[in-house]
Each structure stands twice: as C-alpha cells, then as structure tokens.
N, C-alpha and C positions, 0 to 999 in steps of 0.2 A: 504494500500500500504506500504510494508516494504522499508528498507533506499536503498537496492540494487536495488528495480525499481526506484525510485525516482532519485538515482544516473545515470542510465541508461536511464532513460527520461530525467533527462539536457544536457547527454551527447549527447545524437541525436538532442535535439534540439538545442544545440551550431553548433553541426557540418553542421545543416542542414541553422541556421542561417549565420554560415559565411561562407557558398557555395554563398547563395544568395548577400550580402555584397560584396565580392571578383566580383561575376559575376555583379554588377550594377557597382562597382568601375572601373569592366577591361572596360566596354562598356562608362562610363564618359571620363577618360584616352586615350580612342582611340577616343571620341569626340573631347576631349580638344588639342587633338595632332593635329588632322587632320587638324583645325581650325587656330592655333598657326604655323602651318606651311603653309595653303596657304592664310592667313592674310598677311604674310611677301609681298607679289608681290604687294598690293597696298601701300604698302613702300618702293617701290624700282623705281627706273630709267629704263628703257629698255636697257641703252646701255649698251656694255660690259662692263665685270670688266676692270679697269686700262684703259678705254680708254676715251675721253673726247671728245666733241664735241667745237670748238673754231670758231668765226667769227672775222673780224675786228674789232677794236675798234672803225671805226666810222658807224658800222652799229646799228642800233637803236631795232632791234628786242631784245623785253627785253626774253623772251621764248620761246623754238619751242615744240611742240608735235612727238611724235612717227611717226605718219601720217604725217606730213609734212617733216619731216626728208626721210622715207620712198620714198613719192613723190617725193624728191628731189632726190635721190639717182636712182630713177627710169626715172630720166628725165619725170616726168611729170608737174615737178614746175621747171622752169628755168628765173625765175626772183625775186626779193626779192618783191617787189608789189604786189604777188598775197598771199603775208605773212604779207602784212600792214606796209612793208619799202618801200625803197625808188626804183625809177626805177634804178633797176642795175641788169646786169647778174650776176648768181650764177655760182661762180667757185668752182669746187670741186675740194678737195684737201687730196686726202688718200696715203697709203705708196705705194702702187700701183702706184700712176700718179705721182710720185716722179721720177720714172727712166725715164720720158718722156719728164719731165722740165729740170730736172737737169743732166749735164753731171757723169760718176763716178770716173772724176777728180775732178770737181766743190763738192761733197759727202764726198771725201775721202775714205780712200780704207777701214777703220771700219765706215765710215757715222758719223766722227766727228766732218764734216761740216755742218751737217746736220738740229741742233738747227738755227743756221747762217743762212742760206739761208732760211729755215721756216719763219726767220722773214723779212728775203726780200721780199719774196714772196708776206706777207701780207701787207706789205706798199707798194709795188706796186700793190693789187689788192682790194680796201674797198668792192670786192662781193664777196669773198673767203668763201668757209667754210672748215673748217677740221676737218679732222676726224683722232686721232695720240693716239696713246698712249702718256702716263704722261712722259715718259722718255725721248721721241723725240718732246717735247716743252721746249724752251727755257727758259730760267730761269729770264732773261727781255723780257717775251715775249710780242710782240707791240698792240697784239690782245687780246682776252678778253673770255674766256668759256663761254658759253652761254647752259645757264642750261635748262636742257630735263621734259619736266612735267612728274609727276606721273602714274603710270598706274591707272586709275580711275577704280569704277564699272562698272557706263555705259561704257566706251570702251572696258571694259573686256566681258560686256555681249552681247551689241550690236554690236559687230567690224565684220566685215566681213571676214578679212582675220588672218587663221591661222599661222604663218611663226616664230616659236619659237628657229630656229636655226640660221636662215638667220640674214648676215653681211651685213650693221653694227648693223643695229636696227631690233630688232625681233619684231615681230606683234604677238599680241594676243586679237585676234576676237575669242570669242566661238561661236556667233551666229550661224553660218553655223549647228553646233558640237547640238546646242542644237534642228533647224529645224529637222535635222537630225536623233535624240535621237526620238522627238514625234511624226514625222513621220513612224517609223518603229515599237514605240508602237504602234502607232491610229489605223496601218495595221495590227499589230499583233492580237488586238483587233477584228477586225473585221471580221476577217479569224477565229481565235478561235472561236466568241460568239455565231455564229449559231452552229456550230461542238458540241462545249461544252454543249449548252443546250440539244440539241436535244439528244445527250448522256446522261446528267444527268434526262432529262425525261422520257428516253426510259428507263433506269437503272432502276428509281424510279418506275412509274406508269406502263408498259408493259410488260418487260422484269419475265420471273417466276424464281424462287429460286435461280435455280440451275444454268440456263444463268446468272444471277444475281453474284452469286458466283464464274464463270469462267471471265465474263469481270470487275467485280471493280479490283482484282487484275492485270488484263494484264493493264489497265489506269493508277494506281497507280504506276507499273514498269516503266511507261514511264518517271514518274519524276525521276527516281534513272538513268539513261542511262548519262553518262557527256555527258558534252554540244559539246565538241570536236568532240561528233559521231554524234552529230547532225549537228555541221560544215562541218564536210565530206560530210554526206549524201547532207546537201543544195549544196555545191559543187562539187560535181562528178553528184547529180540528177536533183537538179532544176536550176541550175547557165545556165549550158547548154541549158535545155528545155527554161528555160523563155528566152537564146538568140535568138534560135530558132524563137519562139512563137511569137516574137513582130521584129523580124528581126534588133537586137540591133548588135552594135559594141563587145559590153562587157554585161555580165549577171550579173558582179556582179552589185546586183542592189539594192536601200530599197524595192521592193516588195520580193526580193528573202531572206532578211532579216525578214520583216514582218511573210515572210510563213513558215520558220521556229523557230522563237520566237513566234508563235501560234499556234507549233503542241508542242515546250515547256510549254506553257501555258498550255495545254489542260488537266492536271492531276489536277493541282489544280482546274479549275474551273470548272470540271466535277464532282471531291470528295466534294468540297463545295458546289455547287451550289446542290449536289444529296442530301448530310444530311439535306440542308433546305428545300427542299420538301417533306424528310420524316419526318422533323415534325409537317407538317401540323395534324392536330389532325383524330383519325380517324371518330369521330361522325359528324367533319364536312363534311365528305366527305357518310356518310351514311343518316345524312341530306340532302344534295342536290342530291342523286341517288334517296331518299322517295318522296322528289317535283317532278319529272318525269325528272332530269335534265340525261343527256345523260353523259356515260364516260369521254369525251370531253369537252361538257361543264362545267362537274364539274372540270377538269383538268385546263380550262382557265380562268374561272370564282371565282373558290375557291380556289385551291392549289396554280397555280402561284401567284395570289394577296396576299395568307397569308404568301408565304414565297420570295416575294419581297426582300425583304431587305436582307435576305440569298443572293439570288440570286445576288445585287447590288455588295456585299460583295466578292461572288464568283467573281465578273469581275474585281474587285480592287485589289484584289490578285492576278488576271492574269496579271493585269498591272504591278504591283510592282516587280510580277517575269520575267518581259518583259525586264522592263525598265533597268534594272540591269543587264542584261546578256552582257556578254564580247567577246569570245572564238567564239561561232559561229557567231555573228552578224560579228566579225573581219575578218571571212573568205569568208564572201560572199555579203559583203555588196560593195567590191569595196574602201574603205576609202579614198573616194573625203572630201576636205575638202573647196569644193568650194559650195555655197546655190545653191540647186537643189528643185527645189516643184512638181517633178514628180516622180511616184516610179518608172519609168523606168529609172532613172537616177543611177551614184553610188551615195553613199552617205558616211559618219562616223557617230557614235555614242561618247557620251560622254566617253560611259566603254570603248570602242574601242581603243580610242586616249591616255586613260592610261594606258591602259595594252601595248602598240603599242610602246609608247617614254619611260614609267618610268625606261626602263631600259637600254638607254642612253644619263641618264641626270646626271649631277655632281652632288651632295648634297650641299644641301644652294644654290643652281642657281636660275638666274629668272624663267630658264624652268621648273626646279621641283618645285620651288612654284607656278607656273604657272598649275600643273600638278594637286596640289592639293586644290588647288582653283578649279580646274571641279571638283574635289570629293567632295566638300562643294557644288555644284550647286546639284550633283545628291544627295549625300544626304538629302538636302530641300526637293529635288521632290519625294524623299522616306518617307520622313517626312510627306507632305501633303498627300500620298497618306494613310499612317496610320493613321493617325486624320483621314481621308474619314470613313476607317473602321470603326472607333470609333461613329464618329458620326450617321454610320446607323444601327450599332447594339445598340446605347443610344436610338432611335427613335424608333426602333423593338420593345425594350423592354417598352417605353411607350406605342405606341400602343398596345401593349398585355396586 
C-alpha cells in the first residue's frame, strides 16, 4: 500500500468517524435538552408568575396543594375543615370580587386604596383566601402567603384533570393523556396484527414471484404517504362511518384512531415480520414436507415457531411506530382530555397534546415544561419498547 492510499484510508475513516461522533453527540444533546427542560415543572409552583396565594394570619393551614386550591376555586371545598383547619367558611378573595366588596370610591380612581382595604378585609375575615398579585399586597400586610406545594411525579402522572391554562391554578393530570396514548396503540395493535400477518405470510409462503414483486413495493409505499393523508382519509372516511355504525354523537373517537394508526403500522410489520419468515432455513422446510407434513402444517409448525421472535419484533415496531404518531391521531381522535375506557368514546394522545399547545405556550412557562415533561413520558415508552427489541433478537440469537 503506497503513502497516497494510506493517506486516503484515514481520510474516510476520520470523516466516517466523526459523522458517527456528531450523530450520537446531536441524539445525547436532544436527550439532555428534553430532560433539562421538563425537569424544570417539578420545581416549580402551579400558580402564576407574580401572583401569590395569601390566607389570614390566624388561619393555621401551614400548605395547600394544586387540588385543593382548585376545589376551592370550584366551590367544591367551602370550608377550611375539610383542609385540616379550623371550622370556618372560605372566602374568596380575587381582583375580580374586588369590584363587589368595595365601592370605586372606597379603591380610588388608580386603586390606591387598594393595598388598605386588602388588609381590612383580612382582619375582618380569619376565612379569607387570596389570590393578588405581588403588587396589590400591602407592604404591612396583616395576612400571611401560604405556600403552594410542588408539582410532584405522582400528580403529574396520576392526576386526572388536564387544565394547563386555566386561572388561577392550572392542573396537570396526564393520566387521562396516557389511558389515552395505550388505548389507541393496544387498538392499533390489534386491527394491524391479523392484516399484517396474514400479508407477511401470504407475501412469504403463497404468493409467486412476480405477485411477490408487485405487492412488497405497493406495502412498503404505504409507509412513505404522510401521516396528514392519512388524517384526512380517517376523517372524511371513517370518522363518519364509525358515527354512523354505532349511532354516536361524535366519530371522533380512539377506535377511529386505532384504525388508522394500524393501517400506518401495517408497512413495517408486514416488511419485518415477511424477512423473518424468509429466513426460516430452506432444509427445514424440505424436512418437514419428507415427514409427510402438509404445506400448512409445515407453515404453522416450523416456519412460524423458527421465526417467532422476527415476528415478536415485527409487532414492536408496529407499536413504537403507533405510539408516536401525532398529525393523524390529532385529527380524528376527538382530543377529550377527560378518562374515557371505551373506544367509542373521544379520547387524546400524549403526541396529540404536544403538537396541539406547544405552540401557544411562553418559553420557561409551567405549561411548556409541562409540555415537555409528556415528551420525557413518551420517550421512556419508546425506550422500553426498544430494549423489547433488543431483548428478543438477544434471545433469537441464542436460541439459534
């Protein structure tokens, strides 16, 4: 080898080395971002910026939560007793019920009176709560802020209720978001996995050359079509039909989600699931036709069993490219974000709800770290479902 190949072989393998380098560094960098930005929301308080939550100084509740704030604001907590104070009615006190106590003489005509009579208020009421910006609290004020707990994990995962804009205190339940998300994959699942097989077996063992040759390409086309025409068609075709069919109010629905994030599936688990049947070996299949075993039965007996784990692998990738989809699930799914465990119901999806708000939320908000906090849930479940892979092609390969 003279000095100019030798020159020319570092030189590709520098270039080829730091393609891969740059590509693991961009894919850590958008790990570390994604993580670094919805970590922020379990350090943060629910309420808005600049505003406070304040009770009497002689009311003893040392903490409130998001939820009980909420309750309260809902009138469904109207006493401090059912919060572990004392028996007293809870008065609410926002800039709103301001023009209802106080006259807008008693205010003054810029609301200079306004710190002043706040702390009237609160000495004549020990059940008060308020809710004020920093600005419109008195600077001897007679009452006391009463600090908001954290947004925790569990509330964040198990909460019920979505309401990330709503005044004063926004709610953030994914739960609904995540019923949601596995429901319309489990459906997708299952609507694909007979289609897909039955296509990757017909492909594989029936189908001769030349048919062979004309349908892998039209299956494989189906994954390159964006997802947006797939949204249409679940929209103009099946939204309708399934109102129809089950004599619903509304189509959008998780089955009508389901049935088209399983006719998206169906390219990869037809292309996968078909290469791991054809490499069942051919001696074993001329083995079991020598025993007198029938077409079929060597089909169900010897091919599916030796490329199992193919096949396992084919339905894991249908999932991962289920679970991730945005664009159509958004258009026909309905985006209830209330828990529904009926596909005839509407429903959301995790991608749904990002692609839906991320682009009217402030930067640094609760709601955008709120936002990316679901992209750290859905990427785990992308996570898990690739270690799935891994583990049943490690298992393939010992048993082989």
């Amino acid at each position: 080898m003279n000095k100019t190949q030798r020159i020319y072989e570092k030189m590709i393998t520098g270039i080829l080395f730091s393609s891969s380098t740059i590509t693991s560094l961009t894919v850590i960098l958008i790990v570390v971002f994604l993580f670094r930005e919805g970590i922020v929301l379990f350090k943060s308080t629910p309420t808005q910026k600049d505003y406070i939550i304040a009770v009497s100084s002689e009311n003893t509740i040392p903490i409130i939560s998001s939820n009980e704030l909420a309750n309260i604001f809902n009138k469904d907590i109207t006493n401090w007793k059912y919060l572990g104070g004392r028996n007293d009615s809870i008065i609410l006190l926002t800039i709103n019920d301001l023009a209802g106590i106080f006259t807008e003489a008693e205010l003054g005509p810029e609301l200079e009176n306004l710190p002043t009579k706040v702390n009237e208020f609160v000495s004549a009421n020990p059940g008060v709560i308020l809710y004020l910006s920093k600005d419109q609290i008195p600077v001897n004020f007679v009452g006391r802020v009463i600090p908001v707990k954290k947004i925790t994990t569990k509330d964040f995962v198990f909460g019920k209720h979505w309401y990330p804009t709503s005044t004063p205190i926004p709610q953030f339940g994914i739960w609904p978001m995540i019923i949601g998300t596995l429901m319309v994959t489990f459906g997708a699942i299952i609507f694909a996995l007979p289609f897909g097989m039955a296509t990757a077996i017909f492909m594989s063992e029936i189908a001769g050359e030349r048919l062979r040759n004309v349908l892998k390409p039209v299956v494989e086309l189906l994954a390159g079509i964006p997802s947006v025409v797939y949204g249409f068609f679940g929209l103009v075709v099946l939204v309708p039909l399934i109102q129809q069919l089950f004599s619903l109010d509304v189509g959008e629905t998780a089955l009508a989600g389901s049935i088209v994030l399983g006719i998206m599936a169906l390219p990869t688990m037809v292309t996968v699931a078909e290469d791991a049947l054809n490499t069942t070996p051919q001696t074993l299949r001329e083995a079991s036709l020598a025993l007198g075993a029938s077409k079929w039965q060597t089909l169900v007996r010897v091919v599916i069993p030796y490329a199992k784990s193919g096949i396992s692998t084919a339905v894991i990738l249908g999932i991962g490219r289920a679970i991730g989809e945005t664009m159509a699930v958004l258009m026909v799914t309905g985006n209830s974000t209330h828990i529904n465990y009926s596909f005839l119901q509407p429903t959301r999806t995790i991608p749904a709800t990002i692609a839906a708000e991320l682009g009217d939320t402030s930067y640094g908000g609760v709601h955008y770290s709120s936002l990316f906090a679901l992209a750290i849930i859905l990427f785990l479940f992308t996570i898990v479902i690739n270690f799935s892979v891994e583990i049943i092609k490690n298992r393939s390969r010992r048993t082989a």
